[in-house]
BAMARDREN-165266 format. One record per residue (C-alpha): x, y, z. Coordinates in Angstrom, 3 decimals. Layout:
N
px, py, pz
X, Y, Z
...
! end
This chain:
344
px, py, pz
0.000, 0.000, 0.000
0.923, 3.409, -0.799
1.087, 6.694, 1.078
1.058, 10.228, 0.024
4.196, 12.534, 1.314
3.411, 16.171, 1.073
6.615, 18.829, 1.561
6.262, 22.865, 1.228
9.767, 24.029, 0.527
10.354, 27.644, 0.566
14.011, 27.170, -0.465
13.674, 25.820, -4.444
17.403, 24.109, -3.573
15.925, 22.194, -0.645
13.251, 21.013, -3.225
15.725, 20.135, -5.696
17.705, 18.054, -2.966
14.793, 16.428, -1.928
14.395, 15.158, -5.373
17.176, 13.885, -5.636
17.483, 11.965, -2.588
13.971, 10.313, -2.946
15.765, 9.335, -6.404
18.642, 7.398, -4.480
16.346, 6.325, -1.672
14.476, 4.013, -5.203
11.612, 5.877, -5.901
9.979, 5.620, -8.779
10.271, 8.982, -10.905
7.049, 8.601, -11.959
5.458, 8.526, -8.250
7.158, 12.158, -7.462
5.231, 15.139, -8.092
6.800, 18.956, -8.146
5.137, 22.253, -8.816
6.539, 25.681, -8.187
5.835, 29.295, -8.720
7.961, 30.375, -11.707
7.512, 34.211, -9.914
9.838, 33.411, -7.361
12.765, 33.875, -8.434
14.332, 35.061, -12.014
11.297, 35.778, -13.651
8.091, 37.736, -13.033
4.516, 37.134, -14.325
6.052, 40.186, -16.792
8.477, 38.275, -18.359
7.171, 34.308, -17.751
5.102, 33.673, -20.790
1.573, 32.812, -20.834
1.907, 29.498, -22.508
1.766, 25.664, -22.002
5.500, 24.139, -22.807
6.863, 20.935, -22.075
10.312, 18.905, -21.680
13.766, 21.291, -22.074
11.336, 24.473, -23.116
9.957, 24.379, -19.745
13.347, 24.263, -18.091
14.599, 26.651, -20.135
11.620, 29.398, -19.619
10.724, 28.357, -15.999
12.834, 30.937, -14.571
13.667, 28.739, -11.378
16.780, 27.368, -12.857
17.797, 25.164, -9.535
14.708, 22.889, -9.600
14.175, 22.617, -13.134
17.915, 22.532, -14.526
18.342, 19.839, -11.046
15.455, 17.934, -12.062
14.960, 17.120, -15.611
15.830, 14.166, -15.684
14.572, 12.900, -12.153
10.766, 13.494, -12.619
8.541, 13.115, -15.816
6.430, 15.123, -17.550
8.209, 18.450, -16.921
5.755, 21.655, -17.884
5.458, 25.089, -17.465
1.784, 26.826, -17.698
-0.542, 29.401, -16.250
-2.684, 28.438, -13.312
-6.093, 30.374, -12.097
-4.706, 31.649, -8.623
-1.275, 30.850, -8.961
-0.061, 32.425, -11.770
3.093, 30.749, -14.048
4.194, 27.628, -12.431
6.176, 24.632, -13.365
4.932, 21.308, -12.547
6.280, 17.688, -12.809
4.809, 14.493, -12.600
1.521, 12.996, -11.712
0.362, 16.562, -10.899
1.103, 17.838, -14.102
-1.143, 15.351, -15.861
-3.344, 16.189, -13.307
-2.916, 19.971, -14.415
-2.889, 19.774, -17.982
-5.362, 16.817, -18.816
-9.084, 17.431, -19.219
-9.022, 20.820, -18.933
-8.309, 20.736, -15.096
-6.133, 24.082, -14.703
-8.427, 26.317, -16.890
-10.928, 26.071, -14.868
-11.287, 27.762, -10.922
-9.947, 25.521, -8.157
-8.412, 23.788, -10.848
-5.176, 23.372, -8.870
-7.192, 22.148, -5.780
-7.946, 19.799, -7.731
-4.668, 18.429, -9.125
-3.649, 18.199, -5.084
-6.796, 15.775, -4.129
-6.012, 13.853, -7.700
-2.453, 13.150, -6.582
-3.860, 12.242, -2.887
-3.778, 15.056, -0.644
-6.340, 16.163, 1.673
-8.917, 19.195, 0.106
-8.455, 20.987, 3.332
-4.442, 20.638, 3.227
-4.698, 21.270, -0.501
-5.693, 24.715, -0.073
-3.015, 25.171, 2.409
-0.292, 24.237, 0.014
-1.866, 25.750, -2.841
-1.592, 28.805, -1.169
2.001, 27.848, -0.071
3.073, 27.438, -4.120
1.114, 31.105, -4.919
3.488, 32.602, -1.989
6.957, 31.303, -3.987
6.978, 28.002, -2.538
7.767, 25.384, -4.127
5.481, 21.444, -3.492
6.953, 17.710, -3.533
4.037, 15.170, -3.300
5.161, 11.352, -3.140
3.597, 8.012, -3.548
5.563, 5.814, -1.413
5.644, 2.499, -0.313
4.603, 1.397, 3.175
8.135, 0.683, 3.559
10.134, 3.806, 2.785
7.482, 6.130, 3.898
8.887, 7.468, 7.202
12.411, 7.399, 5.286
10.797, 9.902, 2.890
9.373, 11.946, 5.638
13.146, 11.529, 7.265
14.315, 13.273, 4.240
11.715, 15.518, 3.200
12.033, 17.583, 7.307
15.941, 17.608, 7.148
15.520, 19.553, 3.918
13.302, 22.292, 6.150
9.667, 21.274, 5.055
7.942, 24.037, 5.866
4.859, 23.454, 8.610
2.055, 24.397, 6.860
-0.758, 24.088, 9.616
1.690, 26.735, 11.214
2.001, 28.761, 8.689
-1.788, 28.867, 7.803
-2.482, 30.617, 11.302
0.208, 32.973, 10.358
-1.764, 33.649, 7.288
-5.216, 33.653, 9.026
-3.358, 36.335, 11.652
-3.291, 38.867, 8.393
-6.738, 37.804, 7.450
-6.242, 34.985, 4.787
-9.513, 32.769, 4.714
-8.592, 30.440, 1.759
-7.055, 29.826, -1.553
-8.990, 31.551, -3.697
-8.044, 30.627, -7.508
-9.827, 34.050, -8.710
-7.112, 35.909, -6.559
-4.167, 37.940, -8.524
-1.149, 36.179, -8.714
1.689, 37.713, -6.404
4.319, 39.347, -8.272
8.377, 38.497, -7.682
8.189, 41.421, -5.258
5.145, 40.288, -3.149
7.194, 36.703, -3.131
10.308, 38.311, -1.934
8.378, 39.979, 0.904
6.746, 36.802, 1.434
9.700, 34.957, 2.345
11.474, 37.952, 4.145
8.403, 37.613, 7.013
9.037, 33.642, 6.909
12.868, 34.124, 7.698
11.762, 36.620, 10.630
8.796, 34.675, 12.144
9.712, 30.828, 10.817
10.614, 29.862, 14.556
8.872, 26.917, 15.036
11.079, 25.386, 12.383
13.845, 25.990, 14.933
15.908, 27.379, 11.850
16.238, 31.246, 10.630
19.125, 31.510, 7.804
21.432, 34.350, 8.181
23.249, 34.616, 4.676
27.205, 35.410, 5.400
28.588, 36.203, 2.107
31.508, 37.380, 0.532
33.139, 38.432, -2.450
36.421, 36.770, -3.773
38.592, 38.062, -6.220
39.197, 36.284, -9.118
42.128, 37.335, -11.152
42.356, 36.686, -15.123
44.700, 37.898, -17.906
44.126, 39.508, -20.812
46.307, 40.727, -24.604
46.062, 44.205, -24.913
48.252, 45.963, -27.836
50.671, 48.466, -26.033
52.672, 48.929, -29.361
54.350, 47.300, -32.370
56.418, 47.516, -35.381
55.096, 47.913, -38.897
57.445, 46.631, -41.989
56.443, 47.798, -45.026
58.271, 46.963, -48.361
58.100, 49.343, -51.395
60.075, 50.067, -54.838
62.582, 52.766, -56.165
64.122, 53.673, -58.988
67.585, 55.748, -58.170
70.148, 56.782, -61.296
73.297, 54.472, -61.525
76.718, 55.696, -63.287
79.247, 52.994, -64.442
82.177, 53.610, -66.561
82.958, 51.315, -69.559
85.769, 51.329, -71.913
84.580, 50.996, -76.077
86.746, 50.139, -78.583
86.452, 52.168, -82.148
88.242, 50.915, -85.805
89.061, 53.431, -88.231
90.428, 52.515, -91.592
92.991, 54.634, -92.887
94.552, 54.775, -96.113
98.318, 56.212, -97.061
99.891, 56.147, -99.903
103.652, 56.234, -100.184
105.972, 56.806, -102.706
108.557, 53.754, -103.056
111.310, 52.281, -106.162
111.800, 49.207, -105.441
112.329, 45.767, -107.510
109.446, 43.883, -108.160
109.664, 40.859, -105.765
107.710, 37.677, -105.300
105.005, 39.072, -102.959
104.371, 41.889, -105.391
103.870, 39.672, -108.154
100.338, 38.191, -106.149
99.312, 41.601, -105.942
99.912, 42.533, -109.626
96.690, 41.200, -110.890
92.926, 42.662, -110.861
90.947, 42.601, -107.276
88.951, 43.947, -104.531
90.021, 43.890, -100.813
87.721, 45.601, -98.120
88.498, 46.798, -94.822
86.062, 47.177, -92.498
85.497, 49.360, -89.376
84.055, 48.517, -85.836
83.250, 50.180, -83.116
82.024, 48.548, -79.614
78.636, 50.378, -77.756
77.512, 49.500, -74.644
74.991, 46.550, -73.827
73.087, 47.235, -70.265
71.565, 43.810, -68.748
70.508, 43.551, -64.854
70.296, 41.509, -62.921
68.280, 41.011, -59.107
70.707, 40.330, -56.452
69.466, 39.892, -52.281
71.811, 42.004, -50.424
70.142, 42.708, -47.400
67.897, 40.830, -45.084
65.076, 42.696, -42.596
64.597, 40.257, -39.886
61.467, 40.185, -37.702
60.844, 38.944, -34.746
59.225, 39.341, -30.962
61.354, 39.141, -27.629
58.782, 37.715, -25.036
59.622, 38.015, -20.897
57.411, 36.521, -18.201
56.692, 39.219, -15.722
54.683, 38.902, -12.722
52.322, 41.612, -11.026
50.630, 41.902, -7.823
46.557, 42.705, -8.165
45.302, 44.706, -5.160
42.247, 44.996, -4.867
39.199, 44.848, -2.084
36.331, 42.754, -1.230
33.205, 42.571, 0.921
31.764, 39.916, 3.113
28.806, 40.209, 5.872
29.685, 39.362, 9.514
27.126, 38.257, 12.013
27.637, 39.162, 15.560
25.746, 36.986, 17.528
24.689, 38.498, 20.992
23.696, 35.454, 23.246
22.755, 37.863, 26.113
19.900, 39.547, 24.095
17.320, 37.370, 24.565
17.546, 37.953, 29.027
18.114, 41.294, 28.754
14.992, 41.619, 26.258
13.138, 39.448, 29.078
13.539, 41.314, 31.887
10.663, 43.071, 33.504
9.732, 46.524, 31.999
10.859, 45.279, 28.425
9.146, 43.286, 25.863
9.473, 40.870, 22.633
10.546, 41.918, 19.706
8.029, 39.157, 18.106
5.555, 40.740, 20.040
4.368, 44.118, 18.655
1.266, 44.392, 20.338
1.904, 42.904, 23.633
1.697, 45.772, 26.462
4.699, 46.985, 28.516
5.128, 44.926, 31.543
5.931, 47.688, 34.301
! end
């Protein structure tokens, strides 16, 4: 036999752990049930679209980026739509069929009745309801007999959020009910929301005080402080060389001899023609490309190191354990306590 597990988480991380714990402690995925208001944290009924998505569209859109980005693969049926009452949520599992088949969330109480379809309780159903419209964010589980009180184990060290408790703090500011024709609250009302839970949560024993700080985180970067540019271009520039030319001239004499006729005159004692030419040498230019000089590029590169000052916040909490007798001594009353008379 199986039981129903309800948990109100106003933390979307605790959600998200919860998941995943019921995952290791052998749930079935398809027995866990999530829905959360998509207005509590990144985006606002603004900027959430008005739409019915399913699978990675509704993690990507749903705005609550730890439970759906921490989830996907741990519960089925992952969608993000509108709800009468609540605004954009996303939802997950059996609830979300419960949501988005026949025409349950468009019509009013729709989402009271996606609670009693997954087995809780109509009165408790309008208490969570109301939880999810505030920025919480709802686990339901079908568990065995067997792991039941395991799940519960889990579901309270993740800070499950009392909801009979906090229904009398609602009552207090005159809440009388979910009502599914109500506005949805914005990401401001939310944040308000949970600002009153951290200040008047104390009967979960547990108010966070968030310590942060910054840390400095040191990168490098190339910035150009400089450089060299090499350009190449070409000239023309007059060159002089001196070259000695030869020149033939042919010149005739003639010379008055008496002589005897000899044997070498004889060969020239007959009819001819002899020519004598003339030559003269000009210059021939030819040139040639020669590499005479070599421009030689290169970068000289030195590891330097440099010191980063800078400063950084962080929150301290200064914890006063007197306080609480001092603020309880006669005369003096309770800060949670507005309206409680001066005891003198």
């Amino acid at each position: 036999m199986a039981k129903t597990i309800v948990g109100l988480f106003d933390d979307a991380s605790d959600a998200q752990a919860v998941v995943r714990e019921l995952g290791e402690l052998g749930i079935d995925r398809d027995q866990i049930s999530l829905m959360a208001n998509r207005s509590g944290d990144a985006l606002t009924r603004d900027t959430a679209p008005e739409v019915t998505t399913t699978g990675e569209d509704a993690m990507a859109g749903a705005g609550i980026g730890a439970v759906a980005g921490g989830i996907g693969g741990l519960i089925v049926g992952l969608v993000a739509l509108p709800i009468p009452g609540l605004g954009p949520v996303i939802a997950a599992g059996p609830i979300a069929a419960a949501l988005t088949g026949a025409g349950i969330g468009a019509v009013t109480g729709g989402v009271i009745g996606a609670l009693t379809h997954v087995g809780v309780p109509e009165e408790h159903a309008q208490h969570y309801a109301e939880g999810v419209r505030r920025g919480g964010t709802l686990v339901t589980v079908s568990s065995p007999d067997v792991l039941a009180q395991r799940v519960s184990d889990v579901m309270t060290r993740y800070h499950a959020v009392n909801v009979s408790d906090r229904a009398a703090k609602w009552r207090e500011s005159g809440w009388k009910g979910f009502d599914a024709s109500a506005p949805a609250l914005t990401a401001e009302d939310i944040r308000r929301e949970r600002a009153l839970y951290a200040n008047r949560d104390l009967d979960r024993g547990r108010v966070a005080i968030p310590v942060v700080e910054e840390r400095l985180s040191v990168g490098k970067r190339e910035v150009e402080r400089g450089g060299v540019r090499v350009s190449s271009r070409v000239v023309e520039q007059p060159v002089e060389l001196q070259v000695s030319l030869r020149d033939e001239r042919v010149k005739v004499e003639r010379r008055a001899v008496d002589r005897p006729l000899n044997a070498a005159d004889q060969s020239a004692f007959r009819e001819g023609t002899m020519e004598f030419k003339e030559t003269v040498e000009e210059p021939v230019v030819a040139k040639t490309a020669r590499v005479v000089e070599e421009v030689v590029v290169n970068k000289d590169v030195r590891q330097r190191t440099q010191t980063v000052r800078d400063t950084v916040k962080k929150t301290e909490v200064d914890v006063d354990q007197d306080a609480l007798e001092r603020l309880s001594q006669p005369g003096e009353r309770l800060s949670g306590e507005p309206n409680a008379p001066s005891r003198r």
